[in-house]
C-alpha positions as CSV (number, residue, x, y, z in Angstrom):
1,X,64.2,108.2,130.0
2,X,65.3,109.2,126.6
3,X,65.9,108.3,123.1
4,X,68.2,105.5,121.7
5,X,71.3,106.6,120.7
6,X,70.8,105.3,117.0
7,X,67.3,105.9,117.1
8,X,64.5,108.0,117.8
9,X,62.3,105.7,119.2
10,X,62.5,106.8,123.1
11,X,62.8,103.9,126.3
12,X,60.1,103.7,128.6
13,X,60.2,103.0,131.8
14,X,57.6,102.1,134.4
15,X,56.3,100.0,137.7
16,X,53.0,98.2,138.1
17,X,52.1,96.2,141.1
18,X,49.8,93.2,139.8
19,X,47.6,91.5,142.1
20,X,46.1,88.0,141.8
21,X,42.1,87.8,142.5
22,X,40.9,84.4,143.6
23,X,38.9,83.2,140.5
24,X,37.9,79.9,141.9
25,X,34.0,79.9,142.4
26,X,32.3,77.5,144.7
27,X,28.5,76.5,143.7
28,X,25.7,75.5,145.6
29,X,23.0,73.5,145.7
30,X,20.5,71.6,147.7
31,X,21.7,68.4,148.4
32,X,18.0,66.6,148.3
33,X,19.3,63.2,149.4
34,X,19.2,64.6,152.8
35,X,16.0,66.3,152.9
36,X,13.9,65.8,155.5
37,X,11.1,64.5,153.1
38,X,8.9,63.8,156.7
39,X,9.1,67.5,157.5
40,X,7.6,68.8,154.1
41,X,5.2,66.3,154.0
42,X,3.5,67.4,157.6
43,X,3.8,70.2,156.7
44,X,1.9,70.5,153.1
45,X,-0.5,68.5,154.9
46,X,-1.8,71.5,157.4
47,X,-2.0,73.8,154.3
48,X,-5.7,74.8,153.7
49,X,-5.2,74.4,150.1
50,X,-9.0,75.4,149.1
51,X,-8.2,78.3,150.6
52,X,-4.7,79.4,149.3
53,X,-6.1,78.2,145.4
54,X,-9.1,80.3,145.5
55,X,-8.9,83.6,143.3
56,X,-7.3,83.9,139.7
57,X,-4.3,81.1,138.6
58,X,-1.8,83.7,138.6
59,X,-2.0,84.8,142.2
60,X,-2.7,81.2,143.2
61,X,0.4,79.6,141.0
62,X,2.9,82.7,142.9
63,X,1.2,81.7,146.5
64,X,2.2,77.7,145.6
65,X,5.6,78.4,144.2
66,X,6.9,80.9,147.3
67,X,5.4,78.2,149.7
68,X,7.5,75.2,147.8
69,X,10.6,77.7,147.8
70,X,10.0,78.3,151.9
71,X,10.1,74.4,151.8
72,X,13.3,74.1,149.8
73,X,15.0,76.4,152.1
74,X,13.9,74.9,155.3
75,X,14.0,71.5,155.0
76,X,16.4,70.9,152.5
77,X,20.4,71.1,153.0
78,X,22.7,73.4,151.0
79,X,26.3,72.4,149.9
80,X,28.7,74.2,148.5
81,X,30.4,72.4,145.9
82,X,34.1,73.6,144.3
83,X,35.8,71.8,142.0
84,X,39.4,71.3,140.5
85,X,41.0,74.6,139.4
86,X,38.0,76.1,140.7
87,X,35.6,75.4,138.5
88,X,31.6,74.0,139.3
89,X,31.0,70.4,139.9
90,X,28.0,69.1,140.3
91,X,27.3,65.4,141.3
């Protein structure tokens, strides 16, 4: 543009488009008041667990935790939770 006229500090001038990005986050969780307890149950009952425990803790501890997890994901429900001014609520 140019300089002031009683100064030499110079104008300047220019366009920016500004867009808004969705901040609100949504959490989940497993709602496990609707679990289907019955179905985890039978199910840890047909695991051979001499079998899936023999061998060192570690490998053991990793075989028990992935099989709980499997469980979790199955027979448990997930919700997705978003609160005011999208922030977490959990409850």
């Amino acid at each position: 543009m140019g300089k002031f006229a009683t100064s030499d500090h110079s104008l300047l001038f220019w366009k920016m488009n500004v867009g808004r990005e969705d901040t609100s986050t949504k959490a989940i969780r497993f709602d496990y008041n609707k679990m289907d307890l019955n179905g985890i149950r039978e199910e840890l009952r047909r695991c051979n667990w001499d079998e899936d425990i023999k061998g060192n803790v570690n490998e053991s501890s990793v075989l028990f935790k992935r099989r709980l997890l499997d469980l979790q994901h199955k027979y448990v429900p997930i919700v997705r939770v978003r609160g005011e001014n999208g922030e977490n609520k959990f409850g």
